[in-house]
C-alpha positions as CSV (number, residue, x, y, z in Angstrom):
1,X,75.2,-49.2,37.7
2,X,73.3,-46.1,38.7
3,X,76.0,-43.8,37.9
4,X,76.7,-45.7,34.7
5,X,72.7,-45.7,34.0
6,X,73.0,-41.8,34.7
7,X,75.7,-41.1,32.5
8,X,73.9,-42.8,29.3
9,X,70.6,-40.4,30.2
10,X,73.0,-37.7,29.5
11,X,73.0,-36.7,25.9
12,X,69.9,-39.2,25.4
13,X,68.2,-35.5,24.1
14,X,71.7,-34.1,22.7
15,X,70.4,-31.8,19.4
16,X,71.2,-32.6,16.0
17,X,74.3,-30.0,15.8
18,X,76.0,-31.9,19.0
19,X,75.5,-35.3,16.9
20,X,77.1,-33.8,13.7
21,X,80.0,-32.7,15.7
22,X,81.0,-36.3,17.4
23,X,80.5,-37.7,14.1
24,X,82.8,-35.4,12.3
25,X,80.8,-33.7,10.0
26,X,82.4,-30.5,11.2
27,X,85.9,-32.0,11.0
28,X,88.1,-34.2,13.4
29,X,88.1,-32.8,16.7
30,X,91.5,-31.3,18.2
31,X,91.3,-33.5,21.1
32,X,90.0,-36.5,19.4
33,X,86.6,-38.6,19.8
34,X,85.2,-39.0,23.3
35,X,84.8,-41.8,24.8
36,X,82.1,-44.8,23.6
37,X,79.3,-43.7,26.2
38,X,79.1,-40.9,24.5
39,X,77.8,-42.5,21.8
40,X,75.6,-44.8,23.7
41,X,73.9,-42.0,25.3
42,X,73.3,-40.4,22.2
43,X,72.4,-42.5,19.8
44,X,71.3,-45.3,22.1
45,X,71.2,-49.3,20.3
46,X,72.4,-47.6,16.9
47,X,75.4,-46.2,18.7
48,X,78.0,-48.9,17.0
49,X,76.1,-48.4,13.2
50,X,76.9,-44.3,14.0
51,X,80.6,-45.0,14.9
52,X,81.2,-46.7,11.6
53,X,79.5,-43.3,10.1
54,X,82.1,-41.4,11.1
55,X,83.9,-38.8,9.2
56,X,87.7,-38.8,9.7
57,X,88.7,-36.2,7.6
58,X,87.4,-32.5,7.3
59,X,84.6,-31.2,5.0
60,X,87.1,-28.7,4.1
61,X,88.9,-30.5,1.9
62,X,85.7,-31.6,-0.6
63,X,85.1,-28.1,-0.8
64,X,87.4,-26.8,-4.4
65,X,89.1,-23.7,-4.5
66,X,87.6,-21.0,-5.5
67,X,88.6,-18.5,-7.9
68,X,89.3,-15.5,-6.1
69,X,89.6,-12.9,-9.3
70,X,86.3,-14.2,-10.5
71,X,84.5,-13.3,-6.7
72,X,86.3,-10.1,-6.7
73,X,85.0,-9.5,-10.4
74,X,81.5,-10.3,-9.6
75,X,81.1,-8.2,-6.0
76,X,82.8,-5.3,-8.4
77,X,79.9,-5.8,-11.2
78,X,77.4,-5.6,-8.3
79,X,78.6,-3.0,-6.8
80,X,79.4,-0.6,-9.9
81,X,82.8,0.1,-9.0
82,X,86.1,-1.6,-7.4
83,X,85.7,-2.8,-4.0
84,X,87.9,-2.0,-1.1
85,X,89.6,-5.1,0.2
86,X,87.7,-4.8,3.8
87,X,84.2,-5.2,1.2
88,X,86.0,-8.1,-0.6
89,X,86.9,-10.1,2.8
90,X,83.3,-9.3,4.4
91,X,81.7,-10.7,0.6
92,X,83.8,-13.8,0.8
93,X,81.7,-14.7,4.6
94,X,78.4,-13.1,3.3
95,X,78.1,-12.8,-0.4
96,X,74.4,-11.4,-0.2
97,X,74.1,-10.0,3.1
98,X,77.6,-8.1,2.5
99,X,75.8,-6.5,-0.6
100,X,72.9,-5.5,1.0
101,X,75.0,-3.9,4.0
102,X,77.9,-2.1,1.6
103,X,75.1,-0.7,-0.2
104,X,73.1,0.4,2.9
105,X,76.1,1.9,4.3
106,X,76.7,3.7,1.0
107,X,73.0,4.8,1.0
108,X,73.0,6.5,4.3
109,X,77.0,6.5,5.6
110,X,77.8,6.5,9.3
111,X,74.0,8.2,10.5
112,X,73.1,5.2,11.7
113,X,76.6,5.0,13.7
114,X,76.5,8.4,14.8
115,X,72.7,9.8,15.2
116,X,70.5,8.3,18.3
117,X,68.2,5.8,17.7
118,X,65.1,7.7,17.9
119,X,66.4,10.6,15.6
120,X,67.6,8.2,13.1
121,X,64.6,6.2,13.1
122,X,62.0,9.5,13.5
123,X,64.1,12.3,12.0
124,X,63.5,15.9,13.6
125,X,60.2,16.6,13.2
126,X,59.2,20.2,14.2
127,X,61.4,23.8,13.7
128,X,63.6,24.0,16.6
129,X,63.9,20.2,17.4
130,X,67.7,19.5,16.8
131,X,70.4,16.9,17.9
132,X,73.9,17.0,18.6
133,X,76.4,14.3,18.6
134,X,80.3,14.0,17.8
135,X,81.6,12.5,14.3
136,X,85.4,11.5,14.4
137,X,86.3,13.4,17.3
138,X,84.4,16.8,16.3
139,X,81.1,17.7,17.7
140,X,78.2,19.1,16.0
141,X,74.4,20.1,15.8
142,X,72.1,20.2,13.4
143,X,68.9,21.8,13.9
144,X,65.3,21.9,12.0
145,X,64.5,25.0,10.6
146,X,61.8,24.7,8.5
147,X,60.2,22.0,5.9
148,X,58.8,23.3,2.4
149,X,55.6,22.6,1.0
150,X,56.1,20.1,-1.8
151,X,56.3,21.1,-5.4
152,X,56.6,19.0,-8.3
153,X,57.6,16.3,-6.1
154,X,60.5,18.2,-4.3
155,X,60.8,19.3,-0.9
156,X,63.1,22.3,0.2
157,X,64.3,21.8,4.0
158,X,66.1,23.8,5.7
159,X,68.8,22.7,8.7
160,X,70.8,24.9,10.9
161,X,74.8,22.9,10.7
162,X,76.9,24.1,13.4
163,X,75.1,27.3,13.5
164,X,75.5,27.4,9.3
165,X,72.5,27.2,7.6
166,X,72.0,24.9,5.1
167,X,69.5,24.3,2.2
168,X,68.8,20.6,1.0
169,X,66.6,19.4,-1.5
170,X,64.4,15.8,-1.1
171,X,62.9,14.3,-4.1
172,X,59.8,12.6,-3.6
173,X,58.5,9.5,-5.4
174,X,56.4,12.2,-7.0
175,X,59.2,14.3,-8.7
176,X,60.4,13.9,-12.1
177,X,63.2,11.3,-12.6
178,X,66.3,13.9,-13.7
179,X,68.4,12.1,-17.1
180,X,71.5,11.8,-15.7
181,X,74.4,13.5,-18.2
182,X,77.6,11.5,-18.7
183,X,81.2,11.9,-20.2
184,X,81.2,10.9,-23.4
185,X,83.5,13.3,-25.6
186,X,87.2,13.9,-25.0
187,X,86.8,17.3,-23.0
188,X,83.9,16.2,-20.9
189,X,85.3,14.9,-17.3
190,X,83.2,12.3,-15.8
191,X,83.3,10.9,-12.3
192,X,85.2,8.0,-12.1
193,X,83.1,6.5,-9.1
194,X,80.2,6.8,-7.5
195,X,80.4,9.0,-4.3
196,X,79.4,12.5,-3.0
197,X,80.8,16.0,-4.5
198,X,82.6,17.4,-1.2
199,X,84.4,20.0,-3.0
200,X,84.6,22.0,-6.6
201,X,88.2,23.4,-6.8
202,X,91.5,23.2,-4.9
203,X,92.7,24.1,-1.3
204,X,95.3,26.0,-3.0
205,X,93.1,28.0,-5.5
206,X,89.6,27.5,-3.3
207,X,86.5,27.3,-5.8
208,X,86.5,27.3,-9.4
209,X,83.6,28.6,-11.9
210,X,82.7,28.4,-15.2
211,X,85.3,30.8,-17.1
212,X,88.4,29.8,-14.8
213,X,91.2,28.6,-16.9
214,X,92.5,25.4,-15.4
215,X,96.2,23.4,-15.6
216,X,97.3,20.1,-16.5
217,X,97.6,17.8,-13.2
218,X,95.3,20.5,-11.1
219,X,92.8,19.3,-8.9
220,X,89.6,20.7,-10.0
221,X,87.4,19.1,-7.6
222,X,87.3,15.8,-5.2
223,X,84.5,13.0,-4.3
224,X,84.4,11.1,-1.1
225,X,83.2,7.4,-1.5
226,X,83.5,5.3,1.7
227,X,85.5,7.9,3.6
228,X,88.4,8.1,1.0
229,X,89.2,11.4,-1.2
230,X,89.4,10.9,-4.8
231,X,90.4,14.0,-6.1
232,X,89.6,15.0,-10.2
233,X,92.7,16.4,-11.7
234,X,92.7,18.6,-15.0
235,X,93.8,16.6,-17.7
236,X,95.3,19.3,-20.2
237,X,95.1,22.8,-19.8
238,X,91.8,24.3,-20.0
239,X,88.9,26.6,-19.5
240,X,86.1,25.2,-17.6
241,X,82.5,26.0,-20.1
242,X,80.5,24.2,-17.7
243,X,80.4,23.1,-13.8
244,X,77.7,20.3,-14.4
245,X,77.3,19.1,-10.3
246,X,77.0,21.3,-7.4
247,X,78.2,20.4,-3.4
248,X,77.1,17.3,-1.6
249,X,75.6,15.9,-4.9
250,X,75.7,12.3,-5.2
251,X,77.1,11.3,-8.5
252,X,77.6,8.0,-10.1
253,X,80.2,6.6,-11.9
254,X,80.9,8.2,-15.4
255,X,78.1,11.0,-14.5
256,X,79.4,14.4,-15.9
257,X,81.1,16.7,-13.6
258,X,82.8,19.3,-16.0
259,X,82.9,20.5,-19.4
260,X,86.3,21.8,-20.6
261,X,87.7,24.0,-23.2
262,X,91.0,22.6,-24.3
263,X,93.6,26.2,-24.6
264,X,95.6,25.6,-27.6
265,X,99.2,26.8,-27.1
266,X,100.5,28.4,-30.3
267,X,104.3,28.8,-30.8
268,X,105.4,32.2,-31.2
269,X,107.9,32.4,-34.1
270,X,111.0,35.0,-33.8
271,X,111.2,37.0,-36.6
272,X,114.3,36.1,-38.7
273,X,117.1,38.4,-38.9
274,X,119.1,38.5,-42.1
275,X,122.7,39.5,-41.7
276,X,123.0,40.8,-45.2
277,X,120.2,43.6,-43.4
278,X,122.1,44.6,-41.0
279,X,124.0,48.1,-41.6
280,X,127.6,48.6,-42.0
């Protein structure tokens, strides 16, 4: 009787999560129910009213299918462009906090991965202070220069990479909101997702500026989005009028990158030879 009396005491303070479960609101458990003092000891006098309560088949199956297309259509909408299928998967488990993270991760990429803490968090503060760490197997430093006075809302700093130095610009709240160009005629290229402008050109050909005559099919410059290349190909032969983006620009989708001068190709006709002009 003491034992007995001992075992009823045991789940006498069992939380609401471990009642759910032995009830079967999570779903019929692999093993099967346990045993009646259980039941006792949890829900004490009511114990027989709670076994009737039971659930013996999952929640899963009240829950209707859902339409996969339509989930993939709205994370695309929120997003602004297609979504990988990694994106899609983690939006399926956590519909808002997957948007908050994709776009936090397209905001700031792997720094928060890569940086320390305390650099991440503070940023290098005074000319000299720099920080090294390694990014997909490379190593590299990057090292405070100097920090601009603002102007019109924009800040010039300046940042030692790998021993290159390197010029960015920060826009305050302060500086003038820029009207963002996009494609809208047939020899205007815009970008055809959002992401960063890693290179203008070709490895083959290197850079290109205004005044370069490019090809059909060439690849004139390339964005990285979420680690993948998406390279801009020519799409008819052409001389480039305008290079509207420069390096490590963020663009967004259908912003203008270049304005092209289509080259017409003219036939040149042979001139006809008669033979009643040729001499005898």
């Amino acid at each position: 009787p003491e034992e007995q009396e001992e075992l009823l005491q045991l789940f006498r303070n069992a939380p609401g999560d471990f009642k759910n479960l032995i009830l079967g609101h999570y779903g019929r458990l692999p093993v099967g129910w346990p045993d009646e003092w259980v039941y006792k000891s949890t829900f004490g006098d009511e114990w027989q009213e709670k076994i009737k309560e039971r659930k013996e088949t999952s929640p899963l199956e009240a829950i209707p299918d859902e339409n996969l297309d339509i989930l993939r259509k709205q994370l695309e909408t929120e997003l602004g462009r297609p979504a990988t299928e990694e994106e899609f998967i983690l939006y399926l488990m956590h519909p808002k906090d997957a948007i908050d993270f994709i776009k936090f991760r397209e905001k700031y990429g792997d720094a928060p991965l890569v940086l320390p803490t305390k650099v991440w968090r503070e940023g290098l503060k005074k000319p000299g202070d720099k920080v090294e760490f390694e990014y997909e197997g490379k190593p590299y430093c990057i090292e405070l220069v100097s920090i601009g006075a603002e102007s019109d809302g924009v800040i010039h700093v300046v940042l030692k990479v790998n021993n290159k130095t390197r010029v960015f610009e920060v826009r305050t709240p302060k500086a003038k909101k820029e009207e963002i160009r996009k494609a809208v005629r047939p020899n205007e290229i815009g970008a055809p997702i959002s992401g960063t402008v890693w290179r203008i050109g070709n490895p083959k050909r290197g850079a290109l500026n205004p005044g370069d005559i490019v090809h059909k099919g060439e690849e004139i410059a390339n964005l990285e989005s979420m680690k993948m290349e998406n390279p801009i190909i020519a799409p008819f032969d052409a001389q480039i009028v305008e290079i509207c983006v420069k390096l490590n620009q963020r663009v967004e989708e259908g912003q203008l990158l270049f304005v092209l001068q289509p080259i017409e190709t003219t036939k040149i006709e042979e001139p006809e030879v008669k033979i009643e002009n040729l001499p005898h």
